[in-house]
CHARMM-style PDB file with segment names, atoms N, HN, CA, C and O in Angstrom:
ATOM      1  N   UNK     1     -16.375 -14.298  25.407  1.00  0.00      PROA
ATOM      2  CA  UNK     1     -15.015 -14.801  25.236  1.00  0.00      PROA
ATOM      3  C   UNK     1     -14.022 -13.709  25.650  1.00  0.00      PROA
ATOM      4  O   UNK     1     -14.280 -12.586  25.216  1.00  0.00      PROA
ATOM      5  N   UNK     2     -12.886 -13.852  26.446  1.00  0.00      PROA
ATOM      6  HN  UNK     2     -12.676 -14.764  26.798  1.00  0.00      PROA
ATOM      7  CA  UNK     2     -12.104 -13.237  26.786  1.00  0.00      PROA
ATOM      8  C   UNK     2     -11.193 -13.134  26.052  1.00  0.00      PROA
ATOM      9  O   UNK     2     -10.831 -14.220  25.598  1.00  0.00      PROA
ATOM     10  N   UNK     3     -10.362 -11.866  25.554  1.00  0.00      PROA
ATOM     11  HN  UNK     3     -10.655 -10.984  25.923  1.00  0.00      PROA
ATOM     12  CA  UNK     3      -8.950 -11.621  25.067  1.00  0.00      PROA
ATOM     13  C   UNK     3      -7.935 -12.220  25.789  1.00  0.00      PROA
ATOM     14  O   UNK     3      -7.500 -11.829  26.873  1.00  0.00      PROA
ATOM     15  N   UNK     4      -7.582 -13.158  25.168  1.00  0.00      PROA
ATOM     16  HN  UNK     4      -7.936 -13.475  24.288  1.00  0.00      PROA
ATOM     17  CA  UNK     4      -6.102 -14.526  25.836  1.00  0.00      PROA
ATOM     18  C   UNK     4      -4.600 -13.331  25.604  1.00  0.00      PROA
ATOM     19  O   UNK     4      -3.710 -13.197  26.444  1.00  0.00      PROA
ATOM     20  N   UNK     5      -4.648 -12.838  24.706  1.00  0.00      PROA
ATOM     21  HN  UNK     5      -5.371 -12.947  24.024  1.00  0.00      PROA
ATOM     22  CA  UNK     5      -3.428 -12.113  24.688  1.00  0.00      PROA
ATOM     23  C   UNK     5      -3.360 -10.692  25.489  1.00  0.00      PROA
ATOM     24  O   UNK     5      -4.269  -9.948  25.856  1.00  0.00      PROA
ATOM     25  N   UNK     6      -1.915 -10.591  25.627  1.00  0.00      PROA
ATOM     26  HN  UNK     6      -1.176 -11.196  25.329  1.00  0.00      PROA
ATOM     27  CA  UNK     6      -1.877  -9.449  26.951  1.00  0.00      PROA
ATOM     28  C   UNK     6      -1.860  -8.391  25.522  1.00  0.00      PROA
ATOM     29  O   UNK     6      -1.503  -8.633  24.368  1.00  0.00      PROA
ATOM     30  N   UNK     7      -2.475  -6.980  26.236  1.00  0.00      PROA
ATOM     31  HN  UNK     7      -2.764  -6.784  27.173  1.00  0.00      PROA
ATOM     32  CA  UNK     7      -2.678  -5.822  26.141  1.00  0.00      PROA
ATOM     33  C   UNK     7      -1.807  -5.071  24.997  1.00  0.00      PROA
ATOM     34  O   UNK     7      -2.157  -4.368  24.049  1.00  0.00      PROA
ATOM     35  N   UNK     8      -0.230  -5.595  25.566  1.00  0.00      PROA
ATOM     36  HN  UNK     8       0.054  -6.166  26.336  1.00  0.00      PROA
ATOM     37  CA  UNK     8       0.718  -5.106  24.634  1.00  0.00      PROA
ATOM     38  C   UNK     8       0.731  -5.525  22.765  1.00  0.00      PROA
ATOM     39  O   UNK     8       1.000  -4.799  21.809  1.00  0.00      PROA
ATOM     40  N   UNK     9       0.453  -6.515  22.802  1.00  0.00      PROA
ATOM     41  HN  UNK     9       0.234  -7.105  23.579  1.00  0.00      PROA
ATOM     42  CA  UNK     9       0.685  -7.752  22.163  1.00  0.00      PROA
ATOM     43  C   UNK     9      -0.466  -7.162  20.781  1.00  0.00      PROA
ATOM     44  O   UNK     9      -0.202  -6.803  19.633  1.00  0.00      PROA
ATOM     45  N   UNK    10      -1.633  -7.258  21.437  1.00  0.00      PROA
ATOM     46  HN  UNK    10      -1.848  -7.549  22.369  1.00  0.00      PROA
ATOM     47  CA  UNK    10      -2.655  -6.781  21.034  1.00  0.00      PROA
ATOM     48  C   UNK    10      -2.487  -5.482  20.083  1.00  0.00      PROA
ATOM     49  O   UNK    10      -2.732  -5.290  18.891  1.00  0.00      PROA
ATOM     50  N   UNK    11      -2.052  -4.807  20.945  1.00  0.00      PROA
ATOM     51  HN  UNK    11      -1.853  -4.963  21.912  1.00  0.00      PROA
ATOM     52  CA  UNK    11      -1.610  -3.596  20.289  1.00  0.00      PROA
ATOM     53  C   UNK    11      -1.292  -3.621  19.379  1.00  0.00      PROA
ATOM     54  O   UNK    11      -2.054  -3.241  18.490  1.00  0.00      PROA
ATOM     55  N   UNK    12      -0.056  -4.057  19.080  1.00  0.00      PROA
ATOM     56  HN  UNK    12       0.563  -4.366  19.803  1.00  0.00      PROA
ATOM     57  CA  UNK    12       0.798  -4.520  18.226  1.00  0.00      PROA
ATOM     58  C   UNK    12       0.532  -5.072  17.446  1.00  0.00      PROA
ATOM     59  O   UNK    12       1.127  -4.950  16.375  1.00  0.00      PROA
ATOM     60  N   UNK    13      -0.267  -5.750  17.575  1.00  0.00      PROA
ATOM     61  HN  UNK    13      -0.750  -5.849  18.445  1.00  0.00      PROA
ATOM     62  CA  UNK    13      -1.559  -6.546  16.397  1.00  0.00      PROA
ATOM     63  C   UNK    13      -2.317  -5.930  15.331  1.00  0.00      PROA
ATOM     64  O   UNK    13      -2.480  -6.341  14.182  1.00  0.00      PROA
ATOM     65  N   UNK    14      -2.852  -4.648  16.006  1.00  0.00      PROA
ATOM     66  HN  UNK    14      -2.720  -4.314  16.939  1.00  0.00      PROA
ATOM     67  CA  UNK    14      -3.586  -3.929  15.442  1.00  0.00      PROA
ATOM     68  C   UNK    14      -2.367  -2.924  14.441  1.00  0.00      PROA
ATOM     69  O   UNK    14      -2.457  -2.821  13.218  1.00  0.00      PROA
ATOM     70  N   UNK    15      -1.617  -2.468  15.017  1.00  0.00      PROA
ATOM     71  HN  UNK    15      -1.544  -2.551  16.011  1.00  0.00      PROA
ATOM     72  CA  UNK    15      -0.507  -1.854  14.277  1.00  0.00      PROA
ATOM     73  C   UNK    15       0.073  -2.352  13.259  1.00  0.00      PROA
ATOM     74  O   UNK    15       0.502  -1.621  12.366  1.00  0.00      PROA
ATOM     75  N   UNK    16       0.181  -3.658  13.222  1.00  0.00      PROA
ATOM     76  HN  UNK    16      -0.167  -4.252  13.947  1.00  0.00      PROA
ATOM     77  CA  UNK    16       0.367  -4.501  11.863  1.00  0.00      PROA
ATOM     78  C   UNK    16      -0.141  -4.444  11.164  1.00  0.00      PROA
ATOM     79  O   UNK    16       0.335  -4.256  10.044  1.00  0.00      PROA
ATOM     80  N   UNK    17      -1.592  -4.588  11.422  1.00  0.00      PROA
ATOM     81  HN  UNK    17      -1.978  -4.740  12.331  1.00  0.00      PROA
ATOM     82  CA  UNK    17      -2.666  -5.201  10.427  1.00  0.00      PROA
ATOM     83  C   UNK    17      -3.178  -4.133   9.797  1.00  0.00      PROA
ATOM     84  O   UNK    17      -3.828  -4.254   8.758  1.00  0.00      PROA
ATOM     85  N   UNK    18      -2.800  -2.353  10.677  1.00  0.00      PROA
ATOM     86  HN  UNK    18      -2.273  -2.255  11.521  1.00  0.00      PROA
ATOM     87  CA  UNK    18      -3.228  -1.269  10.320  1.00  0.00      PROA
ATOM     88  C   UNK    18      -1.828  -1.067   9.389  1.00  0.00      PROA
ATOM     89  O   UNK    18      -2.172  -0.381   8.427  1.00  0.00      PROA
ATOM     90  N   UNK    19      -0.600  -1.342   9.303  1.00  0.00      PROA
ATOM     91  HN  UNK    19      -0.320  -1.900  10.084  1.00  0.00      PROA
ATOM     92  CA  UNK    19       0.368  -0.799   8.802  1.00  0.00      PROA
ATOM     93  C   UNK    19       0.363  -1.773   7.028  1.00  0.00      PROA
ATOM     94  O   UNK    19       0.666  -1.413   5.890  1.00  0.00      PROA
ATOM     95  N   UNK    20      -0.090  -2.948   7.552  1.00  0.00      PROA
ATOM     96  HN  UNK    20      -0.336  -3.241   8.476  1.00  0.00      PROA
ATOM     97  CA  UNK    20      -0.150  -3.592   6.161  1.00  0.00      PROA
ATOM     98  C   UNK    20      -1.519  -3.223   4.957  1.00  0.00      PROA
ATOM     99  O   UNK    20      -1.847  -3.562   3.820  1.00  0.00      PROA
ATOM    100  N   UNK    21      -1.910  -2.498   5.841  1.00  0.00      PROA
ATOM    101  HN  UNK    21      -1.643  -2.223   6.765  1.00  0.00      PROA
ATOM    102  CA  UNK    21      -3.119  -1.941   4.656  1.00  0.00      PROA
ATOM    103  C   UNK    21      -2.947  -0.889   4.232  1.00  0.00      PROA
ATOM    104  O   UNK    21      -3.591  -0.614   3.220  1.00  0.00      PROA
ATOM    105  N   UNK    22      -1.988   0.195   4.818  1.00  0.00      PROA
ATOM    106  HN  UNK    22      -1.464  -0.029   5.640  1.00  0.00      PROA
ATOM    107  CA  UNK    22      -1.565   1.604   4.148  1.00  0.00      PROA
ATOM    108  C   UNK    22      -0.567   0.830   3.799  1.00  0.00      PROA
ATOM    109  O   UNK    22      -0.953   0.815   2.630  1.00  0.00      PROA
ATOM    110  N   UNK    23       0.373   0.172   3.766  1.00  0.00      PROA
ATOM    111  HN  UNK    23       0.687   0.184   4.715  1.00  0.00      PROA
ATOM    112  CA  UNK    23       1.270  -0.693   2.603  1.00  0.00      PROA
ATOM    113  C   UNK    23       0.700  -1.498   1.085  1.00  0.00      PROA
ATOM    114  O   UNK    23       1.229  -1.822   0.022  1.00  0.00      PROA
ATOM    115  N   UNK    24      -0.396  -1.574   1.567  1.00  0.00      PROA
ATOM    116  HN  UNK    24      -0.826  -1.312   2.430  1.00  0.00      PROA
ATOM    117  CA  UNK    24      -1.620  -1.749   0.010  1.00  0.00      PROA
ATOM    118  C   UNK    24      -1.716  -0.879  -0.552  1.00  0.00      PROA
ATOM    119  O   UNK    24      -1.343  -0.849  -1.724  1.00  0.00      PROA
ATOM    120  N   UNK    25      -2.279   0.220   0.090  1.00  0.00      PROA
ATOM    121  HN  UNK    25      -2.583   0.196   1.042  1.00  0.00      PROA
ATOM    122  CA  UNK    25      -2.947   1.048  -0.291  1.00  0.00      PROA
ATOM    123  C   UNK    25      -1.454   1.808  -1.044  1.00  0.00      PROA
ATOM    124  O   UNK    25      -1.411   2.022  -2.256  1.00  0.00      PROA
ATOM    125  N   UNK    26      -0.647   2.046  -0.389  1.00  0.00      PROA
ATOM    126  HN  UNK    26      -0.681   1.872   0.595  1.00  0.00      PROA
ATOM    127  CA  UNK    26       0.496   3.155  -1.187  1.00  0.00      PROA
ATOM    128  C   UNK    26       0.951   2.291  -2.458  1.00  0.00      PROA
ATOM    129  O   UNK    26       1.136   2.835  -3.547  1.00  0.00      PROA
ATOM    130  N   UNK    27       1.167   0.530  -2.204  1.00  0.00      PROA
ATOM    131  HN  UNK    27       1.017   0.088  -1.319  1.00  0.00      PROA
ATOM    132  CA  UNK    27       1.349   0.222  -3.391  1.00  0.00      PROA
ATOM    133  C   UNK    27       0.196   0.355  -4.209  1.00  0.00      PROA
ATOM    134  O   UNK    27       0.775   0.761  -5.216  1.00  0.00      PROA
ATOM    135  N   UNK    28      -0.485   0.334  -4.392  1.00  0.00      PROA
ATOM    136  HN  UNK    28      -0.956   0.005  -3.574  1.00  0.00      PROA
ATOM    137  CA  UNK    28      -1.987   0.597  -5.257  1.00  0.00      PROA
ATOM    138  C   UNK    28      -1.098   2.067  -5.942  1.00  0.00      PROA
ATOM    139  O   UNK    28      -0.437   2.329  -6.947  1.00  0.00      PROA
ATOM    140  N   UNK    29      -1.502   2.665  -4.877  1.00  0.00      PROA
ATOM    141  HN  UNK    29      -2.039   2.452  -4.060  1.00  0.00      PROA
ATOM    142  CA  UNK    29      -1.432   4.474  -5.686  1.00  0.00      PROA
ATOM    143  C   UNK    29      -0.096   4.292  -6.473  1.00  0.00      PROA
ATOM    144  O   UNK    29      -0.068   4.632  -7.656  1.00  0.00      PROA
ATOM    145  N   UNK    30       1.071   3.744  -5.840  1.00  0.00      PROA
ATOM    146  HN  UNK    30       1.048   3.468  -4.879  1.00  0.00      PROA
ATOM    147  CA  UNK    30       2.581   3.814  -6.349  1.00  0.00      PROA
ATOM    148  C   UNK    30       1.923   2.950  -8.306  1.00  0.00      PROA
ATOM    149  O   UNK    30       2.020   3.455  -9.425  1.00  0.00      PROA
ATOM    150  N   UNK    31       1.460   1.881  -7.979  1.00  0.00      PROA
ATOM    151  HN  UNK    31       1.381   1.471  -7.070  1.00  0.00      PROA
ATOM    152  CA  UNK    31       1.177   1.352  -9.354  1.00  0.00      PROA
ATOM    153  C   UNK    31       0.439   2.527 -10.609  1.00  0.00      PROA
ATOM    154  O   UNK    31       0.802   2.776 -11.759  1.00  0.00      PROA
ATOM    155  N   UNK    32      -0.674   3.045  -9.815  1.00  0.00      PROA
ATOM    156  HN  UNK    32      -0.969   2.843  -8.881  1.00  0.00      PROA
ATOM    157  CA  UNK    32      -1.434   3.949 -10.397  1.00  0.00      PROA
ATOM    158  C   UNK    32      -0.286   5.134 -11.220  1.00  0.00      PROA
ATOM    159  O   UNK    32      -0.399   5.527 -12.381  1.00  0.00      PROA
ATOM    160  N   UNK    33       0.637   5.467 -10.375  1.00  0.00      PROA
ATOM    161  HN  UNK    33       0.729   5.147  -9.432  1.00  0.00      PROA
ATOM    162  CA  UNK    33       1.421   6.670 -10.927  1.00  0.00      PROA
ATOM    163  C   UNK    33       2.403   6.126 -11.902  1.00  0.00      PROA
ATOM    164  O   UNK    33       2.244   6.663 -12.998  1.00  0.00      PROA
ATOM    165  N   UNK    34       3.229   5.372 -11.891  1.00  0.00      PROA
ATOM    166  HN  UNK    34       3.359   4.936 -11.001  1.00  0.00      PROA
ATOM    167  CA  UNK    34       3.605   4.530 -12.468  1.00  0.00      PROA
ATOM    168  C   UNK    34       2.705   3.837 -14.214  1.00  0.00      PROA
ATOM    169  O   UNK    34       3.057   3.426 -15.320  1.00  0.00      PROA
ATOM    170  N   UNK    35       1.945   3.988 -13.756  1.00  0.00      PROA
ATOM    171  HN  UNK    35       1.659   4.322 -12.858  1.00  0.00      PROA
ATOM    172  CA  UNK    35       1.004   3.336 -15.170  1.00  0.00      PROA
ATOM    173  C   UNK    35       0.506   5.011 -15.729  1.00  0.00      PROA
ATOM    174  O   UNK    35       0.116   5.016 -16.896  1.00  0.00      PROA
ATOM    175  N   UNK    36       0.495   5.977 -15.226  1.00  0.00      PROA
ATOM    176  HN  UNK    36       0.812   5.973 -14.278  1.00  0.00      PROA
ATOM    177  CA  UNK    36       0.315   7.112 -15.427  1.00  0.00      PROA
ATOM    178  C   UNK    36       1.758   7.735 -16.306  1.00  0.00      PROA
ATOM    179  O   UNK    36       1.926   8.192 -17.436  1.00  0.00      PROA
ATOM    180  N   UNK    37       2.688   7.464 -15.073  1.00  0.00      PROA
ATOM    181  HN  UNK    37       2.551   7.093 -14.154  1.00  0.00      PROA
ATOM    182  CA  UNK    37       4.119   8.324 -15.767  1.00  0.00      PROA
ATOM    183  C   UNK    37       4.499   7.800 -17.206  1.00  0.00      PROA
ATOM    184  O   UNK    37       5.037   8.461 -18.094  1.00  0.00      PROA
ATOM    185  N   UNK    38       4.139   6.575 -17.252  1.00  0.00      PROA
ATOM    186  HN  UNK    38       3.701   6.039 -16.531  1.00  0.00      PROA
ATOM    187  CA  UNK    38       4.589   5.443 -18.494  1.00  0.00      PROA
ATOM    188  C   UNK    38       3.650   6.189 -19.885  1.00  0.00      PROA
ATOM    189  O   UNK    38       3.965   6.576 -21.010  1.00  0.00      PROA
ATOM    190  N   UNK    39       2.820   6.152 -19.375  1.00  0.00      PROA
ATOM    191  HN  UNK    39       2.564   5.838 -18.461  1.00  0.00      PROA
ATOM    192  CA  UNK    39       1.323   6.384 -20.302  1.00  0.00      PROA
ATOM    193  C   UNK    39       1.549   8.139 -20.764  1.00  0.00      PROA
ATOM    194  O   UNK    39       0.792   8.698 -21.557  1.00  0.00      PROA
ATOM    195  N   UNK    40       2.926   8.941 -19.983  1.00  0.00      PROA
ATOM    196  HN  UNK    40       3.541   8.487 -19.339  1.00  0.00      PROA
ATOM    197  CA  UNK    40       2.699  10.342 -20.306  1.00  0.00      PROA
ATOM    198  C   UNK    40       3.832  10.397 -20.966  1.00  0.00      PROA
ATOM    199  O   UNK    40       3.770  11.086 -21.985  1.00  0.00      PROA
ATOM    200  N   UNK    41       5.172   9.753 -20.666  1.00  0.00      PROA
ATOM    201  HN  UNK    41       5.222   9.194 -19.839  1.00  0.00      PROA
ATOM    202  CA  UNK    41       6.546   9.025 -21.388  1.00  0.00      PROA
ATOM    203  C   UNK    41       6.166   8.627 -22.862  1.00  0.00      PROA
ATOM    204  O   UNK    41       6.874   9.027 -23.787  1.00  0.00      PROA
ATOM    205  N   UNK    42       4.821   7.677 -23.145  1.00  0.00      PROA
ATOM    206  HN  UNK    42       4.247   7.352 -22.394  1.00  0.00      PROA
ATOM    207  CA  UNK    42       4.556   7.136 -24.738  1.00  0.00      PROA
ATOM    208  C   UNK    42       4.706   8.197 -25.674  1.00  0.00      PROA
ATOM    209  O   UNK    42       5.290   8.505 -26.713  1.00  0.00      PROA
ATOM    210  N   UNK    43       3.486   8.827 -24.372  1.00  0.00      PROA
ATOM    211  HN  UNK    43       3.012   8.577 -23.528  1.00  0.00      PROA
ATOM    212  CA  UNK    43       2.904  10.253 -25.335  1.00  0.00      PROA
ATOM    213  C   UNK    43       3.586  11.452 -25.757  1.00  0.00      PROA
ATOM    214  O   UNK    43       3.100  12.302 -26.504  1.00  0.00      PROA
ATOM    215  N   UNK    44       4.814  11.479 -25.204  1.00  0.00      PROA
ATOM    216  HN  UNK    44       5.208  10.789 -24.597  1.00  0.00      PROA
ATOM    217  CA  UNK    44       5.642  12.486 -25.618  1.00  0.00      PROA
ATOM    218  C   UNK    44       6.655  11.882 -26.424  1.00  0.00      PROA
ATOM    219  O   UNK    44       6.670  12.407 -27.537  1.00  0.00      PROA
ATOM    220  N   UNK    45       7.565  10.916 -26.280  1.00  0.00      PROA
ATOM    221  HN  UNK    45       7.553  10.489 -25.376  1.00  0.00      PROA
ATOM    222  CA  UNK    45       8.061  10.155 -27.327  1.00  0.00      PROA
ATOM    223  C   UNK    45       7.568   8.976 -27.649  1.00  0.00      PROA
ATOM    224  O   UNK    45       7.483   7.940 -26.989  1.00  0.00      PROA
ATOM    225  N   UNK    46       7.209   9.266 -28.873  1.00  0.00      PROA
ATOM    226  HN  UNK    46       7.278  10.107 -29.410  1.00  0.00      PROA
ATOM    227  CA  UNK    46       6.578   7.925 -29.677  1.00  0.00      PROA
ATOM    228  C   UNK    46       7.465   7.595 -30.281  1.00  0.00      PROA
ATOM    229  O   UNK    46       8.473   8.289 -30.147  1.00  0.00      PROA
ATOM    230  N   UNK    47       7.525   6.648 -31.031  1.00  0.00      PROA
ATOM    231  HN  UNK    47       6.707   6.084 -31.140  1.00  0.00      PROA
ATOM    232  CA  UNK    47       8.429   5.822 -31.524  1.00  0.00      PROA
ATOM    233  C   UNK    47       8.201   5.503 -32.942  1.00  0.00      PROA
ATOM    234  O   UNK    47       7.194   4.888 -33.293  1.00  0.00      PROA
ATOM    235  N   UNK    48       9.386   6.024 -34.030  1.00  0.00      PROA
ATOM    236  HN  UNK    48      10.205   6.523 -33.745  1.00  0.00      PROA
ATOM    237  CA  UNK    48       8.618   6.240 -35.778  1.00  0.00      PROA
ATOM    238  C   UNK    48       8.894   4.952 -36.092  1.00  0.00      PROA
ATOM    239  OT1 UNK    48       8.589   4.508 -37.199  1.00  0.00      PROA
TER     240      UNK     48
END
């Protein structure tokens, strides 16, 4: 089977699909720190 789309296009394809998975991935980590900073915030002021 031949690639129907031109060259450029393609490219560009891959750049998406590569840009939307380090956009996962940073939200992942961004959540991770976030559930971290919260979790270090409790622990220093607690609440009587």
């Amino acid at each position: 089977m031949t690639n129907l789309l031109p060259i450029p296009l393609t490219e560009k394809l891959k750049e998406a699909v590569e840009a939307e998975k380090l956009s996962k991935e940073l939200k992942e980590k961004v959540d991770i720190l976030k559930e971290e900073l919260w979790e270090n915030l409790k622990s220093r002021y607690t609440l009587v």
